[in-house]
C-alpha positions as CSV (number, residue, x, y, z in Angstrom):
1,X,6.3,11.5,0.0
2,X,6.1,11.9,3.9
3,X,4.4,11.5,6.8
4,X,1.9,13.3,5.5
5,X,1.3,11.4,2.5
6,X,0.0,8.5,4.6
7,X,-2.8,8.2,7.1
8,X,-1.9,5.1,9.0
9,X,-1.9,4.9,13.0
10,X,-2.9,3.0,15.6
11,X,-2.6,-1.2,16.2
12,X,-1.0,-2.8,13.2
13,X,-0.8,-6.3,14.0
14,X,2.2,-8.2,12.6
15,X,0.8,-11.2,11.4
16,X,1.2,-14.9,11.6
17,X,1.8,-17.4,7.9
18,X,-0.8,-20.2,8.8
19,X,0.5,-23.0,6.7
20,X,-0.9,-27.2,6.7
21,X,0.7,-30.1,8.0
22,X,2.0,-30.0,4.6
23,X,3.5,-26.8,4.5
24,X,1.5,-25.7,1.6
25,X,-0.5,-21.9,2.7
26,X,-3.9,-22.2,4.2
27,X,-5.0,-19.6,2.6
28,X,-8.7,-19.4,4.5
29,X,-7.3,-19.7,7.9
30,X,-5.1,-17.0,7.0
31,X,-7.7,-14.5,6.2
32,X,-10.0,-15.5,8.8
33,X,-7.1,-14.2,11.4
34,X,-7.0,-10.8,8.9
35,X,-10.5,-10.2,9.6
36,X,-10.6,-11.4,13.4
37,X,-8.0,-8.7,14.1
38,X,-9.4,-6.4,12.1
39,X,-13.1,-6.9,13.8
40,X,-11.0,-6.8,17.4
41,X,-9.5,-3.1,16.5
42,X,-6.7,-3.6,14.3
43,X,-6.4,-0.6,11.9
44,X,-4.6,-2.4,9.0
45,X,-2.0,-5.4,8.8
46,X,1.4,-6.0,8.1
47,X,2.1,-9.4,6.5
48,X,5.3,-11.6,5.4
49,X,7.3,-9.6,7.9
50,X,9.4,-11.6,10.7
51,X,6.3,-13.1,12.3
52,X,5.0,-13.9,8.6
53,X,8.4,-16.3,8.5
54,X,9.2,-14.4,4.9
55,X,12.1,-16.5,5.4
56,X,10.3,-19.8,4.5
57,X,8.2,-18.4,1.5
58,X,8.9,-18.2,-2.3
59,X,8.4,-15.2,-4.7
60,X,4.8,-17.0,-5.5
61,X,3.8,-17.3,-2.0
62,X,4.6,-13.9,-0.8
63,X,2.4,-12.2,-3.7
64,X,-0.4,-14.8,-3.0
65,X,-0.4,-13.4,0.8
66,X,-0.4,-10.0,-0.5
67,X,-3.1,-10.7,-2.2
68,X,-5.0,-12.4,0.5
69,X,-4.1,-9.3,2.9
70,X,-5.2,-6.8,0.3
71,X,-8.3,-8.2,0.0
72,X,-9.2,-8.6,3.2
73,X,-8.1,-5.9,4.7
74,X,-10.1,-3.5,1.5
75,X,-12.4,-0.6,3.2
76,X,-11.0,-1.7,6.5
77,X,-7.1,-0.6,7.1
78,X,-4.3,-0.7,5.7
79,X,-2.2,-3.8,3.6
80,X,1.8,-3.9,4.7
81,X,3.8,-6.2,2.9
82,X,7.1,-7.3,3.9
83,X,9.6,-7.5,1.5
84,X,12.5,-9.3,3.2
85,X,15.5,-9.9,0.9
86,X,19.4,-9.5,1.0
87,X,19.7,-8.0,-2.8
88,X,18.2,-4.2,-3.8
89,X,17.3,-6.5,-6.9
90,X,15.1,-8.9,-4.8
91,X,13.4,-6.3,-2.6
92,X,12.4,-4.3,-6.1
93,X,11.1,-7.2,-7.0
94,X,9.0,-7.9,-4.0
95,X,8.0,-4.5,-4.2
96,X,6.6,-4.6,-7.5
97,X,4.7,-7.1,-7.0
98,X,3.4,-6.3,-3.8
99,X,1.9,-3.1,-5.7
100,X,0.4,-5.2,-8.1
101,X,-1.3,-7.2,-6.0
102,X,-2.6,-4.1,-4.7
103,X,-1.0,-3.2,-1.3
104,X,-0.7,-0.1,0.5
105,X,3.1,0.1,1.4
106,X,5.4,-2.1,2.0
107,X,8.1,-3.1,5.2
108,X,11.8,-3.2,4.2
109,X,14.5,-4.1,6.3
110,X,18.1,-3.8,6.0
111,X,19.8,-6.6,4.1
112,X,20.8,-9.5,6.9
113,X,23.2,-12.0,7.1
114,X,26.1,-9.5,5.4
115,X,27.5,-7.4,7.6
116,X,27.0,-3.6,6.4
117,X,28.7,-0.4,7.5
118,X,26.6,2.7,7.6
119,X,27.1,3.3,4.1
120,X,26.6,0.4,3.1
121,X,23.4,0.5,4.6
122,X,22.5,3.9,3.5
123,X,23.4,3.4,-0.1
124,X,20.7,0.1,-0.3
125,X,18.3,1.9,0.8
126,X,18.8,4.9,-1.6
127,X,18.9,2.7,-4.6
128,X,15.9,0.5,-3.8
129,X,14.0,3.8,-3.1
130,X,14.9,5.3,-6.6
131,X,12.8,2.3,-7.9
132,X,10.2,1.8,-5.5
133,X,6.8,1.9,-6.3
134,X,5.1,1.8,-3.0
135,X,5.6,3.6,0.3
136,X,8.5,2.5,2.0
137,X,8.4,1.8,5.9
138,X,11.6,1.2,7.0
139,X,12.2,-1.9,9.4
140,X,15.3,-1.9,12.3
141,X,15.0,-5.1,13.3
142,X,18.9,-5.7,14.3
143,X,18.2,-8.4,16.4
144,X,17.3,-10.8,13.4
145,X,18.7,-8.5,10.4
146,X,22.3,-8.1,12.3
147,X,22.2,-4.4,10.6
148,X,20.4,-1.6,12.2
149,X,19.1,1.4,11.2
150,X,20.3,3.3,13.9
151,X,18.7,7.0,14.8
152,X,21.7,8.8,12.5
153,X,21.2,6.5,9.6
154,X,16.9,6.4,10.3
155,X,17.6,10.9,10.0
156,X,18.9,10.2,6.6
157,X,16.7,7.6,5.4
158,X,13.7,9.9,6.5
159,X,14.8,12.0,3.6
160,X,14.3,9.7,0.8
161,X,11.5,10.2,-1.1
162,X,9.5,7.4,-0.9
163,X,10.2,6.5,2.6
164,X,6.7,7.7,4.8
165,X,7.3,5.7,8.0
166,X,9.7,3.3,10.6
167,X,8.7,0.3,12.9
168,X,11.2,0.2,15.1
169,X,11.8,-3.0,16.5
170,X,15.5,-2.9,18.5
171,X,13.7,-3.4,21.1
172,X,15.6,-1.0,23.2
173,X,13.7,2.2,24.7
174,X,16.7,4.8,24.2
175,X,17.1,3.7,20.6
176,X,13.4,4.0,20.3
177,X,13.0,7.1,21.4
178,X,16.4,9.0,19.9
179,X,15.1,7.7,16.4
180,X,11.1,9.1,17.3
181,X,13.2,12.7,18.2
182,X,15.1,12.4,15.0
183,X,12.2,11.7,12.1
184,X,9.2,12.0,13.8
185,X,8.7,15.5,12.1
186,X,9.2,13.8,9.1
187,X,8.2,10.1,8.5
188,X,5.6,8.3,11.5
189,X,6.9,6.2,13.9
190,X,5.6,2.4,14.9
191,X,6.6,1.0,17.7
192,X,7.6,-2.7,17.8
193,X,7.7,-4.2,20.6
194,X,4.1,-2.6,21.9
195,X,3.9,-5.1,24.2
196,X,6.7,-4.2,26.2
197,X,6.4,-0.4,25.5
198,X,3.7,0.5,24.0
199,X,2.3,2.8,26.4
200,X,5.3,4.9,26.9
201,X,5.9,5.2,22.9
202,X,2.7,6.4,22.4
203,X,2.9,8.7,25.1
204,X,6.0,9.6,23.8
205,X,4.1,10.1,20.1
206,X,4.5,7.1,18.7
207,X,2.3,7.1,15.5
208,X,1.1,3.1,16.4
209,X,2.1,-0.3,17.0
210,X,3.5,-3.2,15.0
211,X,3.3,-6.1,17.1
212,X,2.8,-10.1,17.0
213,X,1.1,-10.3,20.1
214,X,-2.0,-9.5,18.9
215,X,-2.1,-12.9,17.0
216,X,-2.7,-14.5,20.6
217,X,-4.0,-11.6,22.4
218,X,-6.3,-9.3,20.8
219,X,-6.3,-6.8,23.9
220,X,-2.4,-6.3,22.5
221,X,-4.6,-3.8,20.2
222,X,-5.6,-2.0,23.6
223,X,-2.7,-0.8,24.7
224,X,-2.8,1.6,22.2
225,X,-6.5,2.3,22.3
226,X,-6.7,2.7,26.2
227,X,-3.5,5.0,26.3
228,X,-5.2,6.9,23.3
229,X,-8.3,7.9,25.0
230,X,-6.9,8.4,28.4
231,X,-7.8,5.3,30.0
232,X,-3.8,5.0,31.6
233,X,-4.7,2.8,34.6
234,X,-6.4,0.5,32.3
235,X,-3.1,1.0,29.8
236,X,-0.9,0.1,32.7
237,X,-2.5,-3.1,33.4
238,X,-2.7,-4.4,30.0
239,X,1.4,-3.1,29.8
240,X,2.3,-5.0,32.9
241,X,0.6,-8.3,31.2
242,X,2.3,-7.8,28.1
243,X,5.5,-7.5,29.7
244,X,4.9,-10.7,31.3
245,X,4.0,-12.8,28.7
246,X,6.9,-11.4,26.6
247,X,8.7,-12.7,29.3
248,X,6.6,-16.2,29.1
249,X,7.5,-16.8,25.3
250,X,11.4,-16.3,25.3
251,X,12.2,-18.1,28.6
252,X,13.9,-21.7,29.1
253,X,14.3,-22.0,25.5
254,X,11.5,-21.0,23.4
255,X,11.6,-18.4,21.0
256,X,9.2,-15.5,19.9
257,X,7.1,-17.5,16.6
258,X,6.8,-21.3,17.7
259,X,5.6,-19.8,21.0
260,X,3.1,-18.2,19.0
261,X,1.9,-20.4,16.9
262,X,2.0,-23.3,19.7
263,X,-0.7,-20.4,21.7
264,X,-3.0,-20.2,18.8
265,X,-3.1,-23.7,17.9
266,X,-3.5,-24.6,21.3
267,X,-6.2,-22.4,21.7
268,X,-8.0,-22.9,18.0
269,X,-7.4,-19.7,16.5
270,X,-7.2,-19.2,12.9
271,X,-3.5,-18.2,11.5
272,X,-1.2,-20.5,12.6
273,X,-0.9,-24.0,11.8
274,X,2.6,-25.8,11.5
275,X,5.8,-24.0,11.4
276,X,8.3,-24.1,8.6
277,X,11.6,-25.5,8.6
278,X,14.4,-25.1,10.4
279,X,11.8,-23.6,13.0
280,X,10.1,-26.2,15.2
281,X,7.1,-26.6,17.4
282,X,7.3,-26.8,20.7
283,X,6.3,-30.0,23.1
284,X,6.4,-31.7,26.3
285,X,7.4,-29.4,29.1
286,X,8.5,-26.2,27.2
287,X,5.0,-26.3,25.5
288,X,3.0,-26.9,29.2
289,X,4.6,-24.2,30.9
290,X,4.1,-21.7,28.1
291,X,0.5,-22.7,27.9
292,X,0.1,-23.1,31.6
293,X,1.4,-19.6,31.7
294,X,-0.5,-18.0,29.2
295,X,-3.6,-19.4,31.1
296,X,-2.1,-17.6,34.3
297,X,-1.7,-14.0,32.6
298,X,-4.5,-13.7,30.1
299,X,-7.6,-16.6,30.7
300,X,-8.9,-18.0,27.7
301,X,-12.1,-16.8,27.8
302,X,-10.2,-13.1,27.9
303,X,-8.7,-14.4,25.2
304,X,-10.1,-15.7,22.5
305,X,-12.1,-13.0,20.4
């Protein structure tokens, strides 16, 4: 397989795990965000990924998700499932049943916690590829995984044979683009963060964007549309506010997913719910000046779709 075994592009939003107050799944509130990003331009999903909190969910939950995804997202774009896990032997497993449950590809990221020289890295890959039985995009996230997949390593990976595509996530525009000059000829490129540079990955030929933002901001999803068609002043704007709010979620404390979730819950939108442990929501002032932000940046009824 390669690039050109796939036909994925565009918005791929990065979706949210909406659990109860009892941490059990809420399966309809889940799917209801599926199809409202899918009705606001999203071209498939990628679930149980980072912003999925993969990290809080068993075997059983994870394959009930991919389930949900697959179903929803049927005739409409594409089902991503994430298959987070620190063994080869656990990511096979994922993948397996991801397939089963019917999914397009799935998103695997380096093992985390261990830390891995480059053939270390190299060598999981190889041997979860030799038993994969979906397409593989590959996932530098180094910020959480604390292993990257740097360009060098993403040039060797591209060669696997079951390995179509990267969303790279470092964050970091240099990185970003080294690894789009290295594989792009060979496996598509996502960019991550689309909210901070979107427009100049796909200007750069980014092949789309895998992104959490769209969970609170549908118009996330536009960045890529806008810059696709031409509009660039209207591409611009929508950058400059995603850059902001970026900016918004991280500052005096927070982090990336309670922000998040605190945004759509705040705001009634299907997807989100309570957090897991060890994460925690977010209150008094740190919750007030994110929402008071929010309001500031993008107004609600810009919002909400």
């Amino acid at each position: 397989m390669n690039r050109d075994s796939i036909s994925w592009g565009g918005p791929m939003p990065a979706i949210t795990t909406a659990f109860r107050d009892d941490y059990s799944l809420d399966e309809e509130s889940y799917s209801a965000n599926i199809d409202r990003l899918l009705d606001a331009g999203a071209t498939g999903i990628v679930a149980a990924g980072c912003t999925g909190e993969f990290w809080a969910l068993s075997f059983e939950e994870r394959l009930r998700l991919a389930e949900l995804a697959v179903a929803s997202c049927k005739g409409r774009g594409a089902a991503i499932v994430g298959t987070g896990a620190i063994t080869e032997g656990e990511v096979i497993e994922q993948i397996d049943a991801a397939r089963g449950a019917g999914a397009d590809g799935v998103l695997v990221l380096p093992p985390y916690f261990a830390h891995l020289t480059k053939s270390e890295i190299i060598a999981h890959f190889e041997a979860v590829n030799d038993k994969a039985t979906l397409p593989i995009v590959l996932y530098n996230i180094p910020g959480n995984a604390g292993n990257a997949i740097t360009p060098d390593i993403a040039s060797v990976l591209a060669d696997l044979d079951n390995v179509v595509a990267i969303k790279e996530s470092s964050g970091d525009w240099g990185n970003f683009h080294r690894t789009l000059a290295a594989v792009k000829d060979r496996i598509r490129v996502f960019c991550g963060p689309s909210s901070t540079l979107g427009v100049a990955a796909s200007l750069a030929g980014a092949d789309g964007h895998i992104d959490c933002f769209p969970n609170v901001w549908t118009d996330c999803m536009q960045i890529w549309h806008a810059t696709a068609e031409g509009r660039l002043d209207e591409a611009w704007a929508l950058q400059k506010i995603g850059i902001a709010m970026t900016d918004l979620y991280i500052a005096n404390g927070r982090t990336l997913y309670p922000a998040t979730k605190a945004v759509m819950n705040a705001h009634g939108l299907p997807g989100a719910g309570s957090l897991r442990p060890p994460l925690r929501p977010l209150t008094g002032s740190s919750l007030d000046e994110l929402l008071s932000g929010m309001e500031r940046l993008v107004p609600t009824q810009q919002r909400v779709a």
